[in-house]
C-alpha positions as a printed Julia matrix, in Angstrom:
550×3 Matrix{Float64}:
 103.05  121.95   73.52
  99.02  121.28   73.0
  99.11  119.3    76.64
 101.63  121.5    78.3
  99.23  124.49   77.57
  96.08  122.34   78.87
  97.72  121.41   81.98
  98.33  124.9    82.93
  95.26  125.9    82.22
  93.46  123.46   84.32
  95.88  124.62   87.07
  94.74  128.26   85.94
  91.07  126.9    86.3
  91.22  125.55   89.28
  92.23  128.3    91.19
  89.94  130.37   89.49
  87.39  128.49   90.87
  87.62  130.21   94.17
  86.97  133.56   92.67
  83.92  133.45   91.19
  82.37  136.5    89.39
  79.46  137.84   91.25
  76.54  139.42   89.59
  77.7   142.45   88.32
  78.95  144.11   85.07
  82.45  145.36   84.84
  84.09  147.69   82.93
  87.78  148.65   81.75
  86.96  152.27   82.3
  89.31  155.79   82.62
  91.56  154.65   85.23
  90.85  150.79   84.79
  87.81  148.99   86.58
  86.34  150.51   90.27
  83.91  149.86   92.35
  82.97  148.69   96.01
  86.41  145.91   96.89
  84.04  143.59   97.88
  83.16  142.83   94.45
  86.63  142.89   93.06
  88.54  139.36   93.89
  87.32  138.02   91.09
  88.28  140.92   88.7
  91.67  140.96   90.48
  92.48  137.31   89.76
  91.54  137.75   86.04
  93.15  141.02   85.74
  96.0   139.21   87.37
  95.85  136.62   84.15
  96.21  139.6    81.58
  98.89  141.13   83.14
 100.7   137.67   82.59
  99.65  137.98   78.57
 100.47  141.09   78.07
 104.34  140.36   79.21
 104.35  137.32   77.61
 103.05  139.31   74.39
 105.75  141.61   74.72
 108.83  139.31   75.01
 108.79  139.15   78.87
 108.5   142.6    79.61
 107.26  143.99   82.84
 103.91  144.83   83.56
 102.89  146.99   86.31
  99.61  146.21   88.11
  97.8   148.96   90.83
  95.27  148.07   93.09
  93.63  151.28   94.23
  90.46  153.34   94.38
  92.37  157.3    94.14
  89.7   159.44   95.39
  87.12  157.6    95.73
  85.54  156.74   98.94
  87.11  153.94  101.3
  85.01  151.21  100.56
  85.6   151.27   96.84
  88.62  149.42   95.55
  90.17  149.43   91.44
  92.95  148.03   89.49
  94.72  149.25   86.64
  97.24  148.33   84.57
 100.83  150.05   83.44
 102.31  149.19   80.18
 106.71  149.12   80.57
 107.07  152.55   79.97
 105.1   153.41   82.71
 102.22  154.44   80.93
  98.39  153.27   80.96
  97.8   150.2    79.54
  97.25  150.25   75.67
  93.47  151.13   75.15
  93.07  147.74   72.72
  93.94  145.89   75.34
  90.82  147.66   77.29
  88.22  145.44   75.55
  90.59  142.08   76.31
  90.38  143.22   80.37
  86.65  143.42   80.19
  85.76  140.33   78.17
  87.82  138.7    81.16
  86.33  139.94   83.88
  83.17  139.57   82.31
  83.0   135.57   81.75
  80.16  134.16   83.95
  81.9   130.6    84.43
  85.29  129.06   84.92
  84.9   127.19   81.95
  83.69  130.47   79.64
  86.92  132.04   81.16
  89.39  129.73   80.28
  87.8   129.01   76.95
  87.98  133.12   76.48
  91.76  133.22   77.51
  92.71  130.49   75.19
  91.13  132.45   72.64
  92.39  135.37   73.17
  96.04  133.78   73.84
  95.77  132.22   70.12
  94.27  135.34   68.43
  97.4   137.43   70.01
 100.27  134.57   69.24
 101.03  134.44   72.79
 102.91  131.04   73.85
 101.31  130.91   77.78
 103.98  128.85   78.58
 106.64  131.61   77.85
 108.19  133.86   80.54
 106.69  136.84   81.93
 107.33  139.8    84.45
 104.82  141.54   87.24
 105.29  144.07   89.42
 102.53  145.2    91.79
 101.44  147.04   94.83
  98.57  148.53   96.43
  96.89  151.46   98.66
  96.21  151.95  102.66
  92.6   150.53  101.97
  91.19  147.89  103.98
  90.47  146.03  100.83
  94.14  145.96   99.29
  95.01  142.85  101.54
  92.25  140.87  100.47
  92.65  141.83   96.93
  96.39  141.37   96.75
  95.56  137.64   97.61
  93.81  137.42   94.92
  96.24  139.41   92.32
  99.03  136.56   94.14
  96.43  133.34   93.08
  95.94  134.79   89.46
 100.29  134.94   89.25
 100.64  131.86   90.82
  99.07  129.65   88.86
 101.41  130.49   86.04
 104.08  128.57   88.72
 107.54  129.41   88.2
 106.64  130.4    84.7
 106.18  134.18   86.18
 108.4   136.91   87.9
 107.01  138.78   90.39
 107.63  141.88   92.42
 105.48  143.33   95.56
 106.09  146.62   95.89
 103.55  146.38   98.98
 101.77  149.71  100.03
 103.2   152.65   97.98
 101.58  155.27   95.65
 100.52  154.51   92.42
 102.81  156.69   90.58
 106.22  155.18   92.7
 104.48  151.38   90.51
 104.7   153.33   87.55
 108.26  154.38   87.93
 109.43  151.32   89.06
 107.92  149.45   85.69
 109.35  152.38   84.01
 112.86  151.62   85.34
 112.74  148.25   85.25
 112.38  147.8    81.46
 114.86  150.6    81.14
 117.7   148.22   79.94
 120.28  151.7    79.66
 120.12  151.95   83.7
 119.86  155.42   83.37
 116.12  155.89   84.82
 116.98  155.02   88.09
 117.16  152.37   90.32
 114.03  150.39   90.24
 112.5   150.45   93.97
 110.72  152.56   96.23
 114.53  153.6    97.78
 115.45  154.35   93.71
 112.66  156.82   93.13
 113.45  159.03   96.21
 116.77  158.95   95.71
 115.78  160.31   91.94
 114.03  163.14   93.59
 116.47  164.05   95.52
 118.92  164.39   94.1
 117.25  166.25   91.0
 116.1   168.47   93.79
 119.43  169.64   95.04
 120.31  170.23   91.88
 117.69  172.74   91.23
 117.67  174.28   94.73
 121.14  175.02   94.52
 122.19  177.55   97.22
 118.6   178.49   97.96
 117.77  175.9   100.57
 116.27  175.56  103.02
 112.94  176.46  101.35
 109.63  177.41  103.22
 108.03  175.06  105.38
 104.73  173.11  103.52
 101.92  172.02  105.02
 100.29  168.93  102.99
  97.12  167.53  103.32
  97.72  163.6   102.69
  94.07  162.57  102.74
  94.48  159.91  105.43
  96.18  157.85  102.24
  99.15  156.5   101.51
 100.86  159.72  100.53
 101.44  159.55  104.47
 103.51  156.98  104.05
 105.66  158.76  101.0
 105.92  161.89  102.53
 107.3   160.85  105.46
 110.4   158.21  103.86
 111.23  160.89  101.42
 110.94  163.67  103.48
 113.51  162.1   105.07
 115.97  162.88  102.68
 115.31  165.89  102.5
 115.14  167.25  105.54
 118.08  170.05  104.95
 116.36  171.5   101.98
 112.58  171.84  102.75
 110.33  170.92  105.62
 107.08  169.29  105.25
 104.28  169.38  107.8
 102.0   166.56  107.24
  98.61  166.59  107.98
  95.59  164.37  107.59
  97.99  161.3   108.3
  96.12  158.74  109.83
  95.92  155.11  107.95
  94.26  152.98  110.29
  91.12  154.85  111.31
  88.42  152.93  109.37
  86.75  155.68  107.16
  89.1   158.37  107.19
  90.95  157.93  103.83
  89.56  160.8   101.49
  86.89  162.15  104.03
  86.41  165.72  104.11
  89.75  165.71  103.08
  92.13  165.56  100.32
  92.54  167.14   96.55
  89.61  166.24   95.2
  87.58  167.37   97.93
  89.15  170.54   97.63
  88.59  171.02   94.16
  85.08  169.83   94.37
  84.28  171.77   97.53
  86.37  174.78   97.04
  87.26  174.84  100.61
  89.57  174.08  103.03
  89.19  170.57  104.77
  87.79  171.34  107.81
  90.69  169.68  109.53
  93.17  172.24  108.33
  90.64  175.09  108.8
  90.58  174.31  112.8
  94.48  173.7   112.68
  94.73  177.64  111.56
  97.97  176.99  109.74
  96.91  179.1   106.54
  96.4   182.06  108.53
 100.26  183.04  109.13
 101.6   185.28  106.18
 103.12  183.56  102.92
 102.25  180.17  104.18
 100.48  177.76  101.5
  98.97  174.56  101.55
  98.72  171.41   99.15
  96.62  168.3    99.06
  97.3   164.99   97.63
  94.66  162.73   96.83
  94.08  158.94   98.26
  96.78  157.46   96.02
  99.06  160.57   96.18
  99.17  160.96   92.05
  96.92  164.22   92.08
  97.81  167.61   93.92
  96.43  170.8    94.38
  97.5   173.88   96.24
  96.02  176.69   98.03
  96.18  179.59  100.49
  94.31  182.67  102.31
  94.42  185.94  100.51
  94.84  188.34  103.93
  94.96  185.44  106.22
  90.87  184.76  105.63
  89.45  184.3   102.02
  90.4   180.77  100.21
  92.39  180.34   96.93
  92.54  177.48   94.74
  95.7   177.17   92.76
  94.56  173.76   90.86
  95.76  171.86   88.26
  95.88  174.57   85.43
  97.24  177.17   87.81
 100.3   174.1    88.11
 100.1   173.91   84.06
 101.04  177.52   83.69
 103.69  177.98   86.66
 105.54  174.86   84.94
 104.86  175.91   81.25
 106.21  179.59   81.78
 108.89  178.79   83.63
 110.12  175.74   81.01
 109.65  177.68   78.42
 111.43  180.66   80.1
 114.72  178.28   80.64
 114.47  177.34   76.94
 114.53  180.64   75.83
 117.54  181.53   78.44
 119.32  177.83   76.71
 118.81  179.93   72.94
 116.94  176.21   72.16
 113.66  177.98   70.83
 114.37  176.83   67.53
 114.85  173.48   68.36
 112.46  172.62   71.57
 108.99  173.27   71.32
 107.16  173.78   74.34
 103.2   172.66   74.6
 100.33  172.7    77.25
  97.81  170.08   77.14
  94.14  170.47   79.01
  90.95  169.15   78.64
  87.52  170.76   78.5
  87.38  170.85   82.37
  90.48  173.72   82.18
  89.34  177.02   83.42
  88.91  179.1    80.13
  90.8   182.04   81.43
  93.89  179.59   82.02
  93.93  178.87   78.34
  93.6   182.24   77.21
  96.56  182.99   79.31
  98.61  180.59   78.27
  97.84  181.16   74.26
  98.49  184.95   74.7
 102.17  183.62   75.37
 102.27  182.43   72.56
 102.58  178.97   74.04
 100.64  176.28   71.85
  97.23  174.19   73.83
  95.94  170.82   72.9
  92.46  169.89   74.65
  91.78  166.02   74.57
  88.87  164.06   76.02
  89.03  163.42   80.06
  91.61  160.95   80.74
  95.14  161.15   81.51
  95.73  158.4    78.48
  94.35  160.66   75.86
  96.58  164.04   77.75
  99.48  162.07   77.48
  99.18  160.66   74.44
  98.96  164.16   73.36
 101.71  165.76   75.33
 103.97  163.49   73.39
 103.51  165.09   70.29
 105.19  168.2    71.88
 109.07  168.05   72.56
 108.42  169.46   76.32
 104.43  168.69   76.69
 102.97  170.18   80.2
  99.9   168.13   81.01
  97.43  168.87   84.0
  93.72  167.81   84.98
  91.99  170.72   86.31
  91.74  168.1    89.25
  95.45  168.37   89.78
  96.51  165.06   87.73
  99.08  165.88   85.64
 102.74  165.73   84.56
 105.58  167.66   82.23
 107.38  165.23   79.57
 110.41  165.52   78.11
 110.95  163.99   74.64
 113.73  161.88   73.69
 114.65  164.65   71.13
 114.43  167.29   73.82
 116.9   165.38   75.97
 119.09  164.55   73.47
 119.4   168.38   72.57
 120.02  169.18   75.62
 123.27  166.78   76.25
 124.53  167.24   72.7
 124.18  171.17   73.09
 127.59  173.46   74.23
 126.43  176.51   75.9
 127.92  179.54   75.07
 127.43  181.55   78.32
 127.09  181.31   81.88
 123.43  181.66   81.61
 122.98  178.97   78.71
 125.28  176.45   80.7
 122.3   177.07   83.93
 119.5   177.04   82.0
 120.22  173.57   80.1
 121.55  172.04   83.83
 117.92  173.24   84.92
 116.14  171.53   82.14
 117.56  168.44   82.81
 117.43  168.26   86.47
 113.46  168.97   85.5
 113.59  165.96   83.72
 114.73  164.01   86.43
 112.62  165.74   89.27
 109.36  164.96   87.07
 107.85  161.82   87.22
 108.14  161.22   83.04
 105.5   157.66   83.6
 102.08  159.31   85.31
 100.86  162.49   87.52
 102.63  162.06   90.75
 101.78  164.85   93.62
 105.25  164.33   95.32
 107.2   165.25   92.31
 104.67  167.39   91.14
 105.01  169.51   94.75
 108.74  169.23   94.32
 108.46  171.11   90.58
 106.23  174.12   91.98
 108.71  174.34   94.57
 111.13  174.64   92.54
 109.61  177.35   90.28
 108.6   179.49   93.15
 111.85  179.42   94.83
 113.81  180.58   91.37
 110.56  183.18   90.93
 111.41  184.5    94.51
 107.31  183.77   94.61
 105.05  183.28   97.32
 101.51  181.63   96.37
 100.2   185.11   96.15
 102.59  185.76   93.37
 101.89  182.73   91.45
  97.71  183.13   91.82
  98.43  186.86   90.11
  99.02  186.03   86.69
  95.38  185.31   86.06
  91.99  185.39   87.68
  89.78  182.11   87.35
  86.59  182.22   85.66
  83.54  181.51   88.36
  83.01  177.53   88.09
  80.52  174.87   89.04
  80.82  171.2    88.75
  77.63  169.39   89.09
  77.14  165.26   89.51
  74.21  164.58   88.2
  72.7   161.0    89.35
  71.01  159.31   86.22
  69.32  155.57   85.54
  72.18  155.13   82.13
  75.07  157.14   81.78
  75.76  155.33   78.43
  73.25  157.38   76.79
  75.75  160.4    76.89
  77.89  160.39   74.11
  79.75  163.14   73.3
  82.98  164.46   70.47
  85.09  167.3    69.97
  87.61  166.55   73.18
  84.23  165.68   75.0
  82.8   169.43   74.72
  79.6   168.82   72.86
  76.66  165.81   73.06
  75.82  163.93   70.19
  73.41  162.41   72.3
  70.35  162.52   73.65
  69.96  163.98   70.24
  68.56  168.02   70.44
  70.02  168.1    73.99
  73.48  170.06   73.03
  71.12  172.52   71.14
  69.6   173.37   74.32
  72.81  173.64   76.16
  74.15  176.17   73.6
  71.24  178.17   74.14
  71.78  177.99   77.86
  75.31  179.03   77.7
  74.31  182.15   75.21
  72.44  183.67   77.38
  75.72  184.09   80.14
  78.21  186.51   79.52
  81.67  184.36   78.77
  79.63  180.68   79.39
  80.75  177.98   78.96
  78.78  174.24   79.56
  79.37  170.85   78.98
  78.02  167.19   80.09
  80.01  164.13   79.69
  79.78  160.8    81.35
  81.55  159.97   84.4
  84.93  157.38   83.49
  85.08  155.83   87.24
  81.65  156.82   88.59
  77.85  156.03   87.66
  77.1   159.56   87.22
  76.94  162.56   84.28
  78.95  165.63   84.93
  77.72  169.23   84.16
  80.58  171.61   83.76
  79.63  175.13   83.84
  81.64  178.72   83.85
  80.85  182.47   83.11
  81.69  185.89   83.68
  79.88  186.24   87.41
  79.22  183.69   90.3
  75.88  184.06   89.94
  75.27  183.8    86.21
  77.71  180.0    86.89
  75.2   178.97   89.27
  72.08  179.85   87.1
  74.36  177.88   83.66
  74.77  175.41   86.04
  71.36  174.54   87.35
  69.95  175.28   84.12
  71.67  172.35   82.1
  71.4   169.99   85.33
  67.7   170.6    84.63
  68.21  169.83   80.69
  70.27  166.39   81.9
  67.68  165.16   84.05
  64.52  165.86   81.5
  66.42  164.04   79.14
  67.88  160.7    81.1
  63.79  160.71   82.48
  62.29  161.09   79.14
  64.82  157.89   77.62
  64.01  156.13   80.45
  60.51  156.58   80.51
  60.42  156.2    76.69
C-alpha cells in the first residue's frame, strides 16, 4: 500500500509541476476562492485534488466542482465546491482548500496532501466521483484544463463528468441527483433538470397557460444559454424574450448589465432602457446574474419611474403564498413555514413578514449560513437581498404531504401545489430559472401583475456603499454580521450615526469575494440614507487609515 500511495503521488507531483502557484495569497472565501483567472490554474489543479479527497472521504460519493466568477467582472474567474446533496462544501473542509492552494512548492504540496490524507483516514488509492462544469468566461477553457490535469493524475482511479458550459445551479442539481440512490430527484443531466421544471411547471399552471410574455436580462452569461434550451420546452406555456444574450463579445458578460448591477445601481441596464420594453402596461422585467443562480425583477410604475422587486420582495411573494397553500392543505399544525434573511434585508420586508405571523431567522452573509438555517424550518424561504435565494422543503414536510388524505377539493389542490413547488424549486442552491418559474407561478394563481406584488409593502430608502480599504481583515463583526467588534469604539460611533435618522439602520462588514468593506445604510427618507450612508463611509475610512498608519 506504502509504495502504491508514493507512486501516485509522484504522478500527482509531476503534473503539478506545471501549475505552479504564483505570488499571491488565496483564500476559501463565501462562494469559494475568486480572483483575476489568470492567477487561478494553479488553484484549479489543487482544488481539483480535494475534490478527489473529499469523495474518497465519503465512500465514493460525488463531488461537484464550479468554475465561475457570478457577478463579478469578466476577467475574474472562481471555483467552488458542492458537497452530494448539492450544497456548499462543508465549511471544515474550507481551511483544507486553502492550506492547498496555499503551498509554495510541489514538494510542500504533496507533503501537505499526504498529511492531510492520513489525518482524514482517506485511502488515495480508493475510488472517487467528479462532476464539473464551467461559465461563458474566456478563462473557463484554460481553467478546465487544469481542473482535467488535477483528475487525471488520479488515472483510472477517478470518475468524471463534464457538464461543459451550464449554470452553476444545473452542477448543483446534477450532484444532487446523482447521489440520489432512490431515483426520485431526477435524471442527472442538463436534459434531467429541464425536464424537472417542466413538468413541475405544468403542473402548477394548470389551465392558466399561456402566461405573459417575460423579458429577461441574461447578463451576456450563460443564463443565455439556459434560457434558450429550456425555453424550449416550454414554449406553449410562457414566452421568454431574452435580452443581453451575447457570449462571445469580449467584455460584455455582467457589463452594465445583469442582477447585480441592478440591485447595486437601482436602474435599468441601459440596454433595456433604449429597447423601451418596460414601457407597455403590465409588462415586467427580470435579470439573472453571470452564472444565472441570482434574479431580480422589476418594472415602470406608469410606464416611467423604476421598481425594484429584489430578493426579499421574492422572499415574501413565495412565503405568503406557501404558507397560504398550507393553510388551504389544514397542515398548519404540522408544517411550519419560515423566512430566512440576512442583515442586508430591507427592514420594512421583515416587519411585513413578522406581522404575518410568519417566523424570520437573520444569519451572517452567505448562502451556507441561510441555508443552513432554512433547514431548521419544515418549509424554509431563503433570499439574499441580491436575489440569491431558494425555498426548501424538509423531508418531514414531504413526507406529510404524500402520507396526508385530503378531505376536500381544495385540500386535494393545495397539497398537489405544494409538491409540484417542491419539484419546480431548485432544493440544492439559488437558481434564477427556477426561481423565475416560482414567481410566475404565484402571480399567475394571485391573478397579479408586478404592480400587485410591489403593493404589499414599500421599501425603506437604501444605500450600499464599497468602501476601498488597505485590510479588510481588520473588520470583524457578530450578531448575524450587524455590529463591529472591531476596530474597537468604531460600532459606538455607528450607533450614534444611525440615532440621529429617523428608522436607521447601518452596518459594515467585510466583503466574502471582494477586497473591499461594505456600508449598509437605510432610514425613513432618501435623504437622511444618503447622509447615514456617507457618514459611516467617513467613520470606515478614519478607522482602516488610523490602523494602517498606526
Amino acid at each position: 500500500m506504502a509504495s502504491q500511495n508514493q507512486a501516485l503521488l509522484q504522478t500527482i507531483a509531476k503534473a503539478a509541476d506545471q501549475y505552479p502557484k504564483p505570488p499571491v495569497t488565496f483564500g476559501y472565501g463565501t462562494a469559494g476562492f475568486r480572483t483575476l483567472g489568470e492567477r487561478l490554474p494553479s488553484v484549479i489543479f489543487r482544488v481539483g485534488m480535494l475534490a478527489v479527497l473529499r469523495s474518497q472521504r465519503l465512500n465514493g460519493a460525488t463531488i461537484g466542482v464550479m468554475v465561475t466568477a457570478s457577478h463579478n467582472p469578466e476577467p475574474d474567474n472562481g471555483v467552488k465546491l458542492v458537497d452530494p446533496a448539492g450544497e456548499m462544501l462543508e465549511q471544515s473542509w474550507e481551511a483544507h482548500a486553502t492550506a492547498l492552494a496555499n503551498c509554495e512548492t510541489t514538494e510542500s504540496l504533496i507533503g501537505t496532501y499526504e498529511a492531510l490524507a492520513a489525518q482524514l483516514r482517506v485511502d488515495i488509492n480508493s475510488p472517487a466521483s467528479v462532476v464539473y462544469a464551467y461559465d461563458t468566461r474566456p478563462s473557463g477553457p484554460a481553467l478546465i484544463q487544469a481542473l482535467e490535469a488535477g483528475l487525471g493524475a488520479f488515472g483510472g482511479r477517478v470518475k468524471t463528468v463534464n457538464l461543459g458550459i451550464t449554470t452553476t445551479p444545473v452542477l448543483h442539481y446534477v450532484v444532487k441527483a446523482t447521489n440520489d440512490k432512490s431515483g426520485t430527484y431526477g435524471a442527472p443531466t442538463i436534459k434531467g433538470y429541464y425536464e424537472k421544471l417542466a413538468t413541475a411547471l405544468k403542473t402548477l399552471v394548470g389551465n392558466r397557460a399561456p402566461l405573459a410574455p417575460l423579458y429577461v436580462d441574461c447578463a451576456n452569461g450563460v443564463g443565455a444559454v439556459a434560457l434558450e434550451e429550456f425555453g424550449k420546452c416550454v414554449e406553449d406555456i410562457i414566452t421568454f424574450k431574452p435580452l443581453n444574450t451575447d457570449t462571445k463579445t469580449k467584455g460584455a458578460l455582467n457589463s452594465q448589465c445583469g442582477a447585480d448591477f441592478v440591485k447595486t445601481r437601482q436602474q435599468l441596464p441601459p440596454s433595456v432602457a433604449e429597447a423601451g420594453v418596460l414601457a407597455k402596461p403590465e409588462t415586467r422585467g427580470a435579470s439573472f446574474d453571470g452564472d444565472a443562480d441570482r434574479i431580480v425583477y422589476y418594472y415602470l410604475r406608469d410606464g416611467k419611474n423604476f421598481r425594484l422587486l429584489d430578493g426579499d420582495k421574492i422572499a415574501v411573494l413565495a412565503a405568503l403564498f406557501i404558507e397560504d397553500l398550507v393553510k388551504r392543505a389544514k397542515l398548519q399544525a404540522k408544517i411550519k413555514v419560515g423566512v430566512v434573511q440576512t442583515a442586508y434585508a430591507n427592514g420594512s420586508s421583515t416587519k411585513f413578514i413578522k406581522e404575518r405571523n410568519i417566523p424570520v431567522t437573520c444569519t451572517a452573509t452567505g448562502v451556507k449560513h441561510l441555508h443552513h438555517a432554512a433547514l431548521k424550518y419544515d418549509v424554509g424561504v431563503y433570499f439574499e437581498a441580491n436575489g440569491h435565494g431558494t425555498v426548501l422543503f424538509s423531508s418531514g414536510a414531504l413526507e406529510t404531504l404524500h402520507k396526508t388524505q385530503p378531505n376536500s377539493p381544495e385540500e386535494d389542490k393545495a397539497i398537489k401545489n405544494l409538491l409540484a413547488l417542491s419539484e419546480l424549486i431548485n432544493q440544492a442552491v439559488g437558481d434564477a430559472l427556477s426561481d423565475l418559474l416560482l414567481v410566475e407561478v404565484v402571480l399567475a394563481h394571485r391573478a397579479w401583475g408586478a404592480a400587485e406584488w410591489d403593493a404589499g409593502y414599500e421599501d425603506l430608502p437604501n444605500r450600499l456603499v464599497k468602501v476601498e480599504v488597505p485590510d479588510r481583515t481588520i473588520f470583524l463583526t457578530t450578531d448575524a454580521e450587524r455590529k463591529l467588534t472591531s476596530p474597537v469604539g468604531l460600532q459606538k460611533l455607528i450607533d450614534e450615526a444611525v440615532a440621529k435618522v429617523d428608522q436607521g439602520r447601518s452596518f459594515v462588514r467585510p466583503s466574502g469575494t471582494e477586497d473591499c468593506v461594505r456600508v449598509y445604510a437605510e432610514a425613513a427618507t432618501t435623504a437622511s440614507t444618503e447622509q447615514l450612508a456617507a457618514v459611516v463611509t467617513d467613520l470606515v475610512k478614519q478607522a482602516a487609515a488610523a490602523i494602517a498608519t498606526a
